[in-house]
C-alpha positions in Angstrom: 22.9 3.2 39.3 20.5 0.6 39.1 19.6 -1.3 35.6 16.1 -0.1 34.0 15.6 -3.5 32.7 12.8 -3.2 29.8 11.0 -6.3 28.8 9.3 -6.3 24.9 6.7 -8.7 24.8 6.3 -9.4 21.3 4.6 -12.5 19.4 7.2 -13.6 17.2 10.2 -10.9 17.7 10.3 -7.3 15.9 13.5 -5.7 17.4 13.1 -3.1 13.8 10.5 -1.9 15.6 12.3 -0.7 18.8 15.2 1.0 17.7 13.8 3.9 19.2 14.1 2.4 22.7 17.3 0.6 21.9 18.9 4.0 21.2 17.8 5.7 24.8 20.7 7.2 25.8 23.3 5.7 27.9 23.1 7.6 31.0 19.2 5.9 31.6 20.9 2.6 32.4 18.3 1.1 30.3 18.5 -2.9 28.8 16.1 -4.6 27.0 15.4 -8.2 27.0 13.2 -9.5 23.6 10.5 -12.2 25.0 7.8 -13.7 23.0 4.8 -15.2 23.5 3.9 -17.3 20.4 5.4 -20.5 21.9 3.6 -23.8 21.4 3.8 -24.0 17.8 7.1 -22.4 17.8 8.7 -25.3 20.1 6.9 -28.2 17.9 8.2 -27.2 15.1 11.8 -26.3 16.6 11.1 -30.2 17.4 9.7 -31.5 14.3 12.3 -29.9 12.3 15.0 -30.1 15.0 16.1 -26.2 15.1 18.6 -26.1 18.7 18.2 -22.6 19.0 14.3 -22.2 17.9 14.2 -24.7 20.8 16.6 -23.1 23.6 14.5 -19.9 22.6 11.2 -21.1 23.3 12.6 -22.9 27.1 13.1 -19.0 27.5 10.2 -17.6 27.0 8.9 -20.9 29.2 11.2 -19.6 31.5 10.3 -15.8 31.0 6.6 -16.8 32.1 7.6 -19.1 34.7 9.5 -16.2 36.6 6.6 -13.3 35.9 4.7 -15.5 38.4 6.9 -15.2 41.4 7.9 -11.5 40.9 6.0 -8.0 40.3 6.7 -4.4 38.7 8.5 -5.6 35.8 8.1 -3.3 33.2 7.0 -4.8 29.7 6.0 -3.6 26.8 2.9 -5.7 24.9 2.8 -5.9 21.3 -0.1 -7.4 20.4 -2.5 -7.4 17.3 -5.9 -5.5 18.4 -8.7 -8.3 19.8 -6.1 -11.1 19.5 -7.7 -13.1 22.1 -4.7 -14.5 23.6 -4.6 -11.0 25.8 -7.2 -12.8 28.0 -4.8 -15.6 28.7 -1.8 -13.1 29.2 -2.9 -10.9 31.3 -3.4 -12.8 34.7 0.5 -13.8 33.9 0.8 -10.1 33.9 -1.5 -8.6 36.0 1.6 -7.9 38.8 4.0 -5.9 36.6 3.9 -2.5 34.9 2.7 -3.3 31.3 2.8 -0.5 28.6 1.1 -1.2 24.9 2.7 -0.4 21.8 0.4 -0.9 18.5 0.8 0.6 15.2 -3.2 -0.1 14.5 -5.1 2.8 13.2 -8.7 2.0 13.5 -10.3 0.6 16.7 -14.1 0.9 16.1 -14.1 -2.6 15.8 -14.9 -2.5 12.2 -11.8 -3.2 10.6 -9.0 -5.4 12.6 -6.6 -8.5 11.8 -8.1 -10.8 14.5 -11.7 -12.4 13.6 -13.8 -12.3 16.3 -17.4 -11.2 17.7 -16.8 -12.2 20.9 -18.0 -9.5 23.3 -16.0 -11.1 26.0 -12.7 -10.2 24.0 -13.8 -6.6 23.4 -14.2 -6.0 27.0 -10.9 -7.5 28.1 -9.4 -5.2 25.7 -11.3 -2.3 27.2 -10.6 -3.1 30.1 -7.0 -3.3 29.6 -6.7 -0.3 27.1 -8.7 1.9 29.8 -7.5 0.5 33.3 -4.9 -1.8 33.1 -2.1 -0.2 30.7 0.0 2.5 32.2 1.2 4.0 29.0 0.5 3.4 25.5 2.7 4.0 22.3 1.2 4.6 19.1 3.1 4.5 16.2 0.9 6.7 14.2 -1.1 9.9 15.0 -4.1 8.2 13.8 -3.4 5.4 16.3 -4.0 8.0 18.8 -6.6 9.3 17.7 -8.9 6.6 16.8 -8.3 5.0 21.0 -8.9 8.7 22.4 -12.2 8.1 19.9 -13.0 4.6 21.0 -12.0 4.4 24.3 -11.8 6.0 27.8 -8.4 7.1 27.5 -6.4 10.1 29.1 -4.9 12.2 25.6 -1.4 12.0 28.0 -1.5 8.5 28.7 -0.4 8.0 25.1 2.3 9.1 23.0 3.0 9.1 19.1 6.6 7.3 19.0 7.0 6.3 15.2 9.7 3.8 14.1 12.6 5.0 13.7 15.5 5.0 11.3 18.4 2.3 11.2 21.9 4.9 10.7 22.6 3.1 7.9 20.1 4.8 5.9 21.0 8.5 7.5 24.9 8.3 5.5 25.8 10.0 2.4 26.8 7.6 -0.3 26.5 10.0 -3.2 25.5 7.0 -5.9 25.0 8.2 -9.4 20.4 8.0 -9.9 19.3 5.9 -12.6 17.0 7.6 -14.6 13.5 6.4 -14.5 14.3 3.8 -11.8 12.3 2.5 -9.3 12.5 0.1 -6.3 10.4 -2.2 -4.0 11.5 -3.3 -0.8 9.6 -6.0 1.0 7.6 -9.0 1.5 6.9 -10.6 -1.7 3.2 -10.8 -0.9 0.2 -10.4 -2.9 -1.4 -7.8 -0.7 2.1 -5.8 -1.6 0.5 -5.5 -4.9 3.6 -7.7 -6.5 1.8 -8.6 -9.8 0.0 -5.4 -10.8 4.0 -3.8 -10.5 5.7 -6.9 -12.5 2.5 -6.4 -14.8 3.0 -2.7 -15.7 7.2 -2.8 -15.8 6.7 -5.6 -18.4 4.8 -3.3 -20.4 7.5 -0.5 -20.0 10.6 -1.3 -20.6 12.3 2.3 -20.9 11.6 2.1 -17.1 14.0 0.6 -13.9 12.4 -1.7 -11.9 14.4 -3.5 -8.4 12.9 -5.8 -6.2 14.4 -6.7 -3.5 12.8 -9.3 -0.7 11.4 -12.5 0.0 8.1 -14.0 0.2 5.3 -16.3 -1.8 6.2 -14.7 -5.0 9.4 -15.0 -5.2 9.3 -17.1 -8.2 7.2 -15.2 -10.3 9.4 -11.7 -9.5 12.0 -13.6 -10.7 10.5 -15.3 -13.9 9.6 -11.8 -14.4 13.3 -10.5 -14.6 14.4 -13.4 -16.7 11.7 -12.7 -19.3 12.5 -8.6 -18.7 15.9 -6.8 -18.9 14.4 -3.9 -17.5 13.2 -5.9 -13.9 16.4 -7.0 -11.8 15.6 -8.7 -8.9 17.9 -9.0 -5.6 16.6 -11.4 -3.4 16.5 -10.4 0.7 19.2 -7.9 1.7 20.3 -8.2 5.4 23.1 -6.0 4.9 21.3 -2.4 6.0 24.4 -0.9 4.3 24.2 -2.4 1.3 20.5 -1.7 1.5 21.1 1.8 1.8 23.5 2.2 -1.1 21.1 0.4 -3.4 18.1 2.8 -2.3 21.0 5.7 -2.8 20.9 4.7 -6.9 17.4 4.9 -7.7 14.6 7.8 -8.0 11.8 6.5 -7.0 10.4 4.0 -4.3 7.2 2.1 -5.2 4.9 0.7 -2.3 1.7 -0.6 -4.4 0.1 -1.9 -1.0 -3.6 -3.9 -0.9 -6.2 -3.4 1.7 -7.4 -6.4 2.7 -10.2 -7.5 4.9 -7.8 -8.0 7.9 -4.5 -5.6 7.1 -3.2 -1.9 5.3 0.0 -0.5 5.6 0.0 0.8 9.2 3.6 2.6 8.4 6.2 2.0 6.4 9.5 2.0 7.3 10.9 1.4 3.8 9.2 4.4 3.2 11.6 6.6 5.6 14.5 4.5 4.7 13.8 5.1 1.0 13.1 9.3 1.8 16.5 9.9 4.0 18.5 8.2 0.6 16.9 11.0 -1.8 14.4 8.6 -3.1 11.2 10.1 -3.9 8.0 8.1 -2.9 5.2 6.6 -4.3 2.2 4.9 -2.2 -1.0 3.4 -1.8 -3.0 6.3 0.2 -3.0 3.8 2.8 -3.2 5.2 6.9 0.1 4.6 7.1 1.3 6.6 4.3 -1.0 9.6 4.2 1.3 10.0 7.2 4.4 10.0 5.9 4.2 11.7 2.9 3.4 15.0 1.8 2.4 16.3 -1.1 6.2 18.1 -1.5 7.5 15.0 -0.6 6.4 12.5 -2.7 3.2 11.0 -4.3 -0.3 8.7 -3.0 -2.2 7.2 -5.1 -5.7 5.2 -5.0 -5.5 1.6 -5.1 -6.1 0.6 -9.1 -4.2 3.9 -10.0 -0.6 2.5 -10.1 0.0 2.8 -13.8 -1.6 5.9 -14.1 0.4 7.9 -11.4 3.6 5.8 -12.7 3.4 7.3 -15.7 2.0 11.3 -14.6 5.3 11.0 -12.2 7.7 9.8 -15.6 6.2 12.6 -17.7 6.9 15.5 -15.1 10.4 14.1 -14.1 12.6 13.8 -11.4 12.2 16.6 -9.3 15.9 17.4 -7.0 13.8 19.6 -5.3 11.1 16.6 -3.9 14.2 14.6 -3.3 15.8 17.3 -0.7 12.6 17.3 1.0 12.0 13.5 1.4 15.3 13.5 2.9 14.9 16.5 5.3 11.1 14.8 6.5 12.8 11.5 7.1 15.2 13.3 9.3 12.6 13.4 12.2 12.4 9.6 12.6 16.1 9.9 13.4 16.8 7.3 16.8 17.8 10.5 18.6 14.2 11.6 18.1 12.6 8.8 18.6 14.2 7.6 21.7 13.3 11.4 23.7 9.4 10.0 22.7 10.0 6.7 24.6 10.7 8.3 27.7 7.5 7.9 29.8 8.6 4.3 30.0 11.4 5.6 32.5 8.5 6.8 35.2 
């Protein structure tokens, strides 16, 4: 049998988001070789700051690009942000080979998206290659489906929902002993995570748990925060998905205080589904990604500015078992085995 070799196009690298296709079975011969396409400032600086492998990497994307001009019918899958501009320069690199999208973006009406621009010339390239050029797309969302079926001339079949899907690590039993009243974040350490509105409010309580684990721009004020408040421990990045696992496994509740922004929302949220299959009862920003996760037996979603107030509704009813066991069982659908039947039309 022949190898189904798989090439994810990517601009900086986001193998989290393909376990899915990483766990097709065996038997479909499949491999898959990460490129990426964000190279120029990625080799300066591999340069600059003298970084071997940032370097050897970038001579193989070089290489990658070099090679897609003297073959054809590779298949590859794009991830690119919606009217990113740099599609127009890709595509006549990849106008021979079998491309396939894959985009967790949930509105394209052209009114909200992370890529300024007004350029009618970009919005037709991307019609163009959403509508005639693409031979499948991925969404990760429902409402990624539904807003290009809305938007675009787009065949309901030539695109399938194929969420992300969840690392085994979180799908083990580690029976940990809950805290009571604890909660966790898990993430970038970003303001548009909604970082000091959550320090803000656990300063104020300290009968509750707070953990924070990640990295990120406010790193140093999460952790002047836990050395000013017993009740805030912070954990710096965890690697270990394991370890990860366990420490979800101890608390009650996951927070994810998340903050529109003129050019992002929470499209998803893994952490979400990683927090759900450990028991771990969820609280959100009603964000796209979100509202599609979580249910009202599952967990809770709030308005943006509403944090304390739904922090403290959720404390006075208490931990509910019941919520737990169903968090868990939902999460069980973004299992690899599931996922990786939904990547399937990649194999035609």
């Amino acid at each position: 049998m022949s190898t189904n070799v798989v090439y994810i196009l990517h601009k900086n690298g986001a193998k989290s988001h393909y376990l899915g296709l990483t766990h097709l079975p065996n038997q479909e011969n499949i491999q898959l070789k990460h490129r990426e396409f964000s190279i120029v400032s990625k080799l300066f600086k591999s340069i600059v700051k003298v970084k071997p492998q940032l370097f050897k990497k970038q001579i193989l994307n070089i290489g990658f690009f070099i090679q897609l001009l003297f073959s054809k019918n590779r298949k590859i899958v794009l991830g690119i942000a919606p009217f990113d501009h740099k599609l127009g320069r890709l595509l006549p690199l990849l106008k021979k080979h079998q491309l396939y999208y894959h985009s967790s973006w949930t509105c394209w009406d052209k009114s909200f998206h992370p890529k300024k621009t007004n350029k009618e010339k970009v919005y037709k390239t991307w019609q163009d290659f959403l509508e005639n050029q693409v031979k499948h797309i991925f969404a990760v969302s429902q409402q990624t489906k539904t807003s290009i079926l809305e938007n675009y001339d787009v065949a309901s079949d030539k695109i399938s929902v194929v969420n992300h899907g969840l690392h085994l690590a979180f799908l083990k039993e580690y029976h940990l002993e809950k805290k009571e009243n604890s909660f966790l974040y898990v993430g970038r350490l970003t303001p548009e995570k909604g970082i000091e509105e959550i320090l803000i409010f656990f300063a104020k309580h300290p009968e509750l748990h707070l953990g924070i684990v990640g990295d990120g721009k406010l790193e140093e004020s999460v952790k002047q925060a836990a050395e000013k408040s017993p009740n805030i421990i912070f954990h710096s990045k965890i690697e270990d998905k394991e370890k990860l696992a366990q420490l979800f496994s101890s608390h009650q509740y996951f927070l994810l205080n998340s903050k529109k922004t003129t050019k992002w929302e929470e499209l998803f949220g893994i952490v979400l589904i990683e927090a759900m299959a450990q028991k771990v009862i969820p609280i959100a920003s009603n964000h796209s990604g979100p509202k599609e996760i979580i249910r009202k037996d599952t967990g809770y979603l709030f308005k943006e500015g509403d944090l304390e107030s739904t922090i403290l509704s959720v404390v006075n009813q208490g931990f509910s078992e019941e919520m737990a066991i169903a968090a868990k069982k939902s999460a069980e659908k973004y299992t690899l085995e599931m996922i990786s039947e939904k990547w399937k039309p990649i194999l035609h």
